[in-house]
N, C-alpha and C positions, 0 to 999 in steps of 0.2 A: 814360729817354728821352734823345735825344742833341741837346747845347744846339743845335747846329745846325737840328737838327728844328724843334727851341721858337721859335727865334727865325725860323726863318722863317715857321710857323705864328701868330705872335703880329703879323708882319708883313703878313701876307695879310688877318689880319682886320683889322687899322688901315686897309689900303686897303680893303678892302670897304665898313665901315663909315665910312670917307671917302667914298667913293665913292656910297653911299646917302644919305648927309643931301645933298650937293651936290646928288644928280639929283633929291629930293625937296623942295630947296627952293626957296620959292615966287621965282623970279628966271626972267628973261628966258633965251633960250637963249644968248647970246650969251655974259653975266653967267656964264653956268652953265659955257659950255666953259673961260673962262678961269680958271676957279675949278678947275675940272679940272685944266687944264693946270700953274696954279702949287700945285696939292698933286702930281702926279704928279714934278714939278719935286723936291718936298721928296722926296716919298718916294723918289725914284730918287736922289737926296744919299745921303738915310740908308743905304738896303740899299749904298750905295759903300762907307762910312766901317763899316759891319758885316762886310761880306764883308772888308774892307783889316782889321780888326779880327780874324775870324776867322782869316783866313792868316799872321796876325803871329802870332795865338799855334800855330797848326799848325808853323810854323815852326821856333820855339821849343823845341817839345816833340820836331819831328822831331832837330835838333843837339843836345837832351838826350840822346835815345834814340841816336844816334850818340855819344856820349860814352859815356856807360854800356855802349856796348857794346863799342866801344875797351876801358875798363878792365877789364871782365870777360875781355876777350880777352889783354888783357895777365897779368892774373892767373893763368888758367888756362897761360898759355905757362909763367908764372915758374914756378908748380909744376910743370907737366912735366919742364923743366932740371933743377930739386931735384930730384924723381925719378930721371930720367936719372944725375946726379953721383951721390946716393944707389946705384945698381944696379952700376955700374963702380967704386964704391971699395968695395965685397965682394968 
């Protein structure tokens, strides 16, 4: 499964189950929005600092996979030339 998946799945239920004990618990409505509003607060921080988390390492691995593939391209050129000088000095 793909962490992105997880973590957002692991995140929906934090908020559900946020969101269930607040509107379940025995407090005034008032009590209850702003209890709302500062876990929504959290959780809309955290999914920031996860997503900023996610893209850093997508990033990452995107300039990996452009490097490796620079050097693979490089390699194949070098032995093409060897080939090439190999066929013209017979």
């Amino acid at each position: 499964m793909n962490s992105g998946n997880v973590l957002l799945t692991v995140l929906a239920g934090a908020a559900a189950g946020a969101l269930a004990g607040v509107l379940f618990a025995p407090h005034k409505g008032k009590v209850t929005r702003k209890k709302i509003a500062r876990q929504s607060e959290a959780l809309t921080d955290e999914v920031k600092v996860k997503i900023n988390e996610l893209m850093n390492d997508l990033s990452k691995r995107v300039e990996q996979a452009k490097e490796d593939v620079s050097e693979f391209a490089e390699q194949k050129l070098h032995k093409t030339h060897a080939t090439k000088k190999e066929v013209t000095s017979v």
